[in-house]
C-alpha positions as CSV (number, residue, x, y, z in Angstrom):
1,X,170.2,41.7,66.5
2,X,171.4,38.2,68.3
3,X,171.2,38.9,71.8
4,X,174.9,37.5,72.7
5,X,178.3,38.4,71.0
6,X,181.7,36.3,71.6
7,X,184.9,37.9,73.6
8,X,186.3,38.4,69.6
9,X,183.2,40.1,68.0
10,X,185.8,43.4,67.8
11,X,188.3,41.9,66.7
12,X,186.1,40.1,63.7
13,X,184.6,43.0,62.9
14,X,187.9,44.8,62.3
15,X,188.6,41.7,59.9
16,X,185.5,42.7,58.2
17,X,183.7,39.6,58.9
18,X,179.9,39.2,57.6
19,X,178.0,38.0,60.7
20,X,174.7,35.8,61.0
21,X,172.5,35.2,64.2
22,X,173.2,31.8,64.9
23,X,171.3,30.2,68.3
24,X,171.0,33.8,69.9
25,X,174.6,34.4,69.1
26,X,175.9,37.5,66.4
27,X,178.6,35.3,64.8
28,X,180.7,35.7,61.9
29,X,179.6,33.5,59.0
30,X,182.5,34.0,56.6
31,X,185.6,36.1,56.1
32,X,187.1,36.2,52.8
33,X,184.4,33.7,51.3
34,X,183.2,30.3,52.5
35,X,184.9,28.7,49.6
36,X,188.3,30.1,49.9
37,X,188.0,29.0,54.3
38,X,186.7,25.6,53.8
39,X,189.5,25.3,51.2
40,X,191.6,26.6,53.9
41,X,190.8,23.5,56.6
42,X,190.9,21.0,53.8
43,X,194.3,21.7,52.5
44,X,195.9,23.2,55.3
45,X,195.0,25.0,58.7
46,X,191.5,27.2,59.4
47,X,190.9,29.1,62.3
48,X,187.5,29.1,63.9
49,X,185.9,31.3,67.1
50,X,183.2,29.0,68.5
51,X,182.6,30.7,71.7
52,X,178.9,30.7,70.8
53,X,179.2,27.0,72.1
54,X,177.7,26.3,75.6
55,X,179.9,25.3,78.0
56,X,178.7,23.7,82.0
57,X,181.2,22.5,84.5
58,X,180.3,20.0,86.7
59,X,182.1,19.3,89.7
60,X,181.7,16.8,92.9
61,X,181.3,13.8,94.7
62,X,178.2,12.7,92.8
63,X,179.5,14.0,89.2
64,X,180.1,11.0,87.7
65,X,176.7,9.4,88.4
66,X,175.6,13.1,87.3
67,X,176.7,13.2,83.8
68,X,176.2,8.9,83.5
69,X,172.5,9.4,84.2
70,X,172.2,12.5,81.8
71,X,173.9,11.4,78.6
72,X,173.7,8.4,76.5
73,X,177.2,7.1,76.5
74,X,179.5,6.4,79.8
75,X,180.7,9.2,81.1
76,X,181.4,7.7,84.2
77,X,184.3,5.6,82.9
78,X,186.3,8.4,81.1
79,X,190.2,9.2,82.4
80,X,191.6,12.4,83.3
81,X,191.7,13.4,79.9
82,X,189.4,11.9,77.7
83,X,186.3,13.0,75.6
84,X,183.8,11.4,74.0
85,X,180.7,12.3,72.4
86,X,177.2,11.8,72.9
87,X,173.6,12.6,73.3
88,X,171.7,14.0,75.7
89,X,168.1,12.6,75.4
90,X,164.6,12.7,77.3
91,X,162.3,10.3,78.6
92,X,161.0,9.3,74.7
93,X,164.8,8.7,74.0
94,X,164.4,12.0,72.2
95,X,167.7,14.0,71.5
96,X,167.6,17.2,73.2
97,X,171.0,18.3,72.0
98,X,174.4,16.5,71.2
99,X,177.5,17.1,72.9
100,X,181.2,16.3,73.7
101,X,181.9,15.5,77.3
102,X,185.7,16.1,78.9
103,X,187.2,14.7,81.7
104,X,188.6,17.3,83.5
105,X,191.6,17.2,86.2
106,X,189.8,16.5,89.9
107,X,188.8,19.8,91.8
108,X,189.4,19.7,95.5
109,X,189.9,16.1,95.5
110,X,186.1,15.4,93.2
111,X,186.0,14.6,89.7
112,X,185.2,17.5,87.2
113,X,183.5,17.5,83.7
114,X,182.8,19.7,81.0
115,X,180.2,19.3,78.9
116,X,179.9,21.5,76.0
117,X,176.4,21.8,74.2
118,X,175.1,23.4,70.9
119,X,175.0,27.3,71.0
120,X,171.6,28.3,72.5
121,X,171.2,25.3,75.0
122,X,173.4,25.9,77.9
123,X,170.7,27.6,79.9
124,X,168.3,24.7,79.4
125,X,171.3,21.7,79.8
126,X,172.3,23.7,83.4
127,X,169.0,23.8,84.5
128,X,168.5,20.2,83.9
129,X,171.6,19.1,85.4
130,X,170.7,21.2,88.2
131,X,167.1,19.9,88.4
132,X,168.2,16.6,88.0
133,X,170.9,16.5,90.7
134,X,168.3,18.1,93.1
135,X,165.5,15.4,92.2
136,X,167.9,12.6,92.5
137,X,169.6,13.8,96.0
138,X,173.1,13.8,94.5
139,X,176.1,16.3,95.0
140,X,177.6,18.4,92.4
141,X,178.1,21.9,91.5
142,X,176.9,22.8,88.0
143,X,178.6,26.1,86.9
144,X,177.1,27.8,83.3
145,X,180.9,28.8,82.1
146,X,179.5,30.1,78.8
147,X,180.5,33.5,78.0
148,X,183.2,33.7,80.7
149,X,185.0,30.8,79.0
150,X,186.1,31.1,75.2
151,X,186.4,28.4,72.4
152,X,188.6,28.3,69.1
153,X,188.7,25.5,67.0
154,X,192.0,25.4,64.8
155,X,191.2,22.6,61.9
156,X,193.4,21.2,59.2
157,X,196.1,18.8,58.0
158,X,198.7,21.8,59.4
159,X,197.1,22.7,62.6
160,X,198.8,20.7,65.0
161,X,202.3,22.6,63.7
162,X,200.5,26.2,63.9
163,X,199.7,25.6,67.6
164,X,203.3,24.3,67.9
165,X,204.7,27.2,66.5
166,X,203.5,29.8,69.9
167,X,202.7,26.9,72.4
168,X,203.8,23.1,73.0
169,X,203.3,20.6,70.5
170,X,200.3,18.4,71.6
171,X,200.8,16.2,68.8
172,X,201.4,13.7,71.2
173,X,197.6,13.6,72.0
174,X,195.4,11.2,70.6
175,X,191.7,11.7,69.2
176,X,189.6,12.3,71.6
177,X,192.6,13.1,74.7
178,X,193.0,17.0,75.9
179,X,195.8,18.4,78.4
180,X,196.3,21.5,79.9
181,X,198.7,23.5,77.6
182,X,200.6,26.5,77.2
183,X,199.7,28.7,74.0
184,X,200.6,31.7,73.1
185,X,201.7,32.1,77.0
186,X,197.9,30.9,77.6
187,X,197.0,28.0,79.9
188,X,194.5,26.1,78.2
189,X,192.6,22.9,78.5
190,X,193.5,21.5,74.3
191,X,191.3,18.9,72.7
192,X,192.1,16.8,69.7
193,X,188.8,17.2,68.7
194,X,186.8,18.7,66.1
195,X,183.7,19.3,63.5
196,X,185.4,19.5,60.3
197,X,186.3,16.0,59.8
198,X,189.8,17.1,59.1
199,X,192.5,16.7,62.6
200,X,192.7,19.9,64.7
201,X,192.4,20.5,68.4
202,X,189.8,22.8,69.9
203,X,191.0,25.5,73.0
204,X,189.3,26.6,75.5
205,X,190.2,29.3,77.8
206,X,189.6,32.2,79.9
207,X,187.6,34.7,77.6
208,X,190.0,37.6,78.9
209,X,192.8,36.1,77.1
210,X,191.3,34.5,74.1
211,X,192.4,37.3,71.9
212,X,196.0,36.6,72.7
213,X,195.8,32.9,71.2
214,X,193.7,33.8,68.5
215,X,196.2,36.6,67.2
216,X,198.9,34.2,67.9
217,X,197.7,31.4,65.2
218,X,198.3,31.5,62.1
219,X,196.1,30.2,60.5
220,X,193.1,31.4,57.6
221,X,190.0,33.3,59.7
222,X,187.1,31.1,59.3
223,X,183.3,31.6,59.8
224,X,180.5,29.2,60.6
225,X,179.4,29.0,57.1
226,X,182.8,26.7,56.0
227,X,182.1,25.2,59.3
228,X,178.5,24.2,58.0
229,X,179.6,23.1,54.8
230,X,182.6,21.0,56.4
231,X,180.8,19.1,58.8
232,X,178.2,18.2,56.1
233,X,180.7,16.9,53.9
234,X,181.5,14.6,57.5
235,X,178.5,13.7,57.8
236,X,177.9,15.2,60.7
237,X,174.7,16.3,63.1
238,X,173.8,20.0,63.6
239,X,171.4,20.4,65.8
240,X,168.0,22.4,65.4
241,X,168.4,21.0,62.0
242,X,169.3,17.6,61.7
243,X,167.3,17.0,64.6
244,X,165.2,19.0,67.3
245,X,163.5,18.0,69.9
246,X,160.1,19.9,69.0
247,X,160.5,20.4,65.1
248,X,162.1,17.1,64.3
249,X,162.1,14.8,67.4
250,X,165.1,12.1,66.3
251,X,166.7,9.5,68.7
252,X,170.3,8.4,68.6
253,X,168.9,5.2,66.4
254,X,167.5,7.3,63.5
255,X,169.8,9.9,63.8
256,X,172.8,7.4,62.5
257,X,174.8,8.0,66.0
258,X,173.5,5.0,68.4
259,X,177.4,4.1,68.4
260,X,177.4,7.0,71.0
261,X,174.9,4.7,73.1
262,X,175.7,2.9,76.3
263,X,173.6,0.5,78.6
264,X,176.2,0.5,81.0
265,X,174.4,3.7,83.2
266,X,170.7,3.7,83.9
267,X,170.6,7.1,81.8
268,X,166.8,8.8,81.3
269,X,165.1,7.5,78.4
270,X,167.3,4.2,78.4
271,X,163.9,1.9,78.2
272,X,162.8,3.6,74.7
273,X,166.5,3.2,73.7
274,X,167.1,-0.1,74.6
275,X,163.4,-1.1,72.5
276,X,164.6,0.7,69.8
277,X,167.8,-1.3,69.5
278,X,166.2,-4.4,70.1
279,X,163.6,-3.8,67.3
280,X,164.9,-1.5,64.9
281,X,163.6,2.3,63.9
282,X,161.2,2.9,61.2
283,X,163.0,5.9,59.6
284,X,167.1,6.7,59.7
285,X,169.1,9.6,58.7
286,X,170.9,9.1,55.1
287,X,173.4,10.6,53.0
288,X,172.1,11.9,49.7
289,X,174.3,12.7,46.5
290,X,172.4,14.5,43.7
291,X,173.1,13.4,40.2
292,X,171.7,16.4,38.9
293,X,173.0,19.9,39.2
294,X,171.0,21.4,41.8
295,X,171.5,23.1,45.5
296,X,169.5,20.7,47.9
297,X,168.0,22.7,50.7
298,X,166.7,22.2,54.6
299,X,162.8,21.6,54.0
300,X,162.9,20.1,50.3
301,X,161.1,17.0,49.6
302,X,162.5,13.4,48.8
303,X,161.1,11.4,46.6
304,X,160.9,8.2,45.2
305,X,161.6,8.1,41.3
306,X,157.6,7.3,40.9
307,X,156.7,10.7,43.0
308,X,155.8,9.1,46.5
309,X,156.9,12.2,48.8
310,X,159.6,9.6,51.6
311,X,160.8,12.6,53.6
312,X,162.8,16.2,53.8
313,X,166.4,17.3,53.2
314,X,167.7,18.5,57.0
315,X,171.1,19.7,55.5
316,X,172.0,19.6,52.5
317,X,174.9,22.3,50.0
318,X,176.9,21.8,47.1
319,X,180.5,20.0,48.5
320,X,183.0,22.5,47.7
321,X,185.5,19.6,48.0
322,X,183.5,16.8,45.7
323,X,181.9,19.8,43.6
324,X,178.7,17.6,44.1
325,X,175.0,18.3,45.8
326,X,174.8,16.4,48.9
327,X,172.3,16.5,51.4
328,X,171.1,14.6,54.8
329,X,167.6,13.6,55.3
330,X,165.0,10.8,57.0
331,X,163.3,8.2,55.0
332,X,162.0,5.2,56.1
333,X,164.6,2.1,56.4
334,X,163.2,0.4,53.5
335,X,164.7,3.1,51.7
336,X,168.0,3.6,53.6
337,X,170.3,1.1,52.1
338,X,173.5,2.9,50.3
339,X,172.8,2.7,46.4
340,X,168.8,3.6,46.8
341,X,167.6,6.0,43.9
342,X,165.7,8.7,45.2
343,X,164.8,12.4,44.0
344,X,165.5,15.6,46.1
345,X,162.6,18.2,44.7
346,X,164.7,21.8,44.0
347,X,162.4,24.1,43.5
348,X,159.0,21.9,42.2
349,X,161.4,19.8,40.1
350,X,162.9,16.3,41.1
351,X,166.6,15.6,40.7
352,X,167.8,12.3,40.7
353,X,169.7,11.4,44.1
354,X,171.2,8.7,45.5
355,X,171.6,6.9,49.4
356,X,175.3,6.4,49.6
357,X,177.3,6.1,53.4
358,X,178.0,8.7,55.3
359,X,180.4,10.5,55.7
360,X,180.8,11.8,52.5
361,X,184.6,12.0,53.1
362,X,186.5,9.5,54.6
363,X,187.4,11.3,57.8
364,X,191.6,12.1,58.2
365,X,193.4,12.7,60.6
């Protein structure tokens, strides 16, 4: 039994949700089927509770400087509400866990951020902001909001007019902008952000009146299986799988996301970063399609046609949307260039793949 549930557990239990244990978290992995919710966010509007998602407030004179010296990209130079996302790496360069970063409105007169981490790390990411801000004699409050502060993500071509239906439209927002917004009679801080590659906005609010908004939306219950298989079919990271700092050590350069990189801020581990981008990487992250029918899964081996073992699937499912195996994996950059015949091994049997750009589908908005 996962140690945490979210503010909605009862309410997706009623649903009759099937749950799984995802970072510590008892979460609901689907509803009504994965296919039929990924469906859902691709054709029109998805629901999703992602309060399993860690969330750290950091407020102060010294916040900026903070969260520049932290994360990869510049933090520092966001607005009153902007986002962006990057990485949050050690000394190596090493990816401890990627995140989005909001601007919030000043508190008391002193910038405010949120920073909101994988599910599982918000412990460790406080501590280290904490640790950090001691070490380097800076001032900042760093509040752990997770668990008092909820998280939905509503996802789809249609979402922007569900939230518009019981709040204000925020259509006016552009990717990567959030406001403070009324929905449902909520205040909430509203983010054109996402992980489905579809548009959307994510919500975040008190978890004593997440249950109003959610009711409120209507839009198809979704769990974090469709969200799996969506943000694999965008090509994007999940981390403790696509990368982890013990099992899979990846930097922003192999990982495919050094476009989330800034050498603006003298950020820990920016010497290993900078060598890195000077003289390349030895292995990168790639997109895989299989042209043989066959589920590629986390762990199997990739091949070359001849047999030479290059690497290991991190993510890989059949695309509900392309009705095609894909996968993500590391090889080494001689092997990384789109159009690169390689084999995924299902099951002690190679099937044909191929390196082709990521994301799988063209990201819309």
């Amino acid at each position: 039994m996962a140690e945490r549930t979210p503010p909605l557990h009862d309410e997706h239990r009623a649903a009759g949700a099937e749950f799984t244990e995802f970072g510590g978290w008892e979460m609901p992995v689907s509803f009504e089927g994965i296919t039929e919710e990924h469906a859902a966010v691709r054709e029109s509007v998805g629901r999703f509770d992602v309060s399993h998602m860690g969330q750290v407030v950091v407020a102060g004179p010294d916040a900026g400087e903070l969260m520049d010296r932290l994360t990869t990209n510049d933090a520092a130079a966001l607005e009153v509400g902007d986002a962006q996302y990057t990485a949050i790496p050690d000394e190596r360069g090493v990816m401890l866990d990627d995140a989005v970063v909001y601007r919030l409105p000043d508190r008391r007169g002193q910038p405010a951020y949120r920073l909101v981490v994988n599910a599982g790390n918000d412990e460790a990411m406080a501590e280290r902001w904490q640790s950090h801000r001691d070490t380097w004699g800076l001032a900042a409050e760093v509040d752990d909001r997770t668990g008092e502060d909820a998280m939905l993500a509503i996802q789809g071509p249609e979402a922007l007019d569900a939230v518009a239906e019981v709040g204000e439209d925020v259509s006016g927002l552009g990717r990567f902008e959030a406001r403070w917004a009324d929905v449902a009679g909520v205040e909430c801080w509203v983010a054109r952000t996402g992980y489905t590659g579809e548009d959307g906005v994510e919500v975040l609010c008190p978890a004593a009146t997440v249950s109003t908004v959610w009711e409120a939306v209507d839009a198809t219950r979704c769990g974090l299986g469709a969200r799996d298989t969506l943000r694999l079919e965008a090509g994007l990271l999940l981390s403790g799988q696509d990368f982890d700092p013990e099992e899979n050590p990846r930097t922003p350069y192999e990982a495919g996301i050094d476009f989330a990189v800034d050498f603006g801020s003298d950020f820990v581990g920016l010497d290993a970063l900078a060598e890195q981008a000077e003289e390349g990487v030895a292995e990168r992250l790639v997109g895989l399609r299989l042209t043989e029918r066959a589920v590629p899964r986390h762990g199997y081996a990739i091949e070359t046609p001849d047999g030479e073992a290059v690497g290991e699937v991190t993510s890989g499912t059949m695309s509900p949307t392309l009705e095609e195996p894909i996968a993500l994996g590391y090889v080494p950059i001689d092997y990384a260039d789109p159009g690169t015949d390689l084999s995924v091994v299902v099951r002690g049997d190679p099937k044909g793949a191929t390196v082709v750009e990521l994301p799988f589908l063209e990201e819309r908005r």
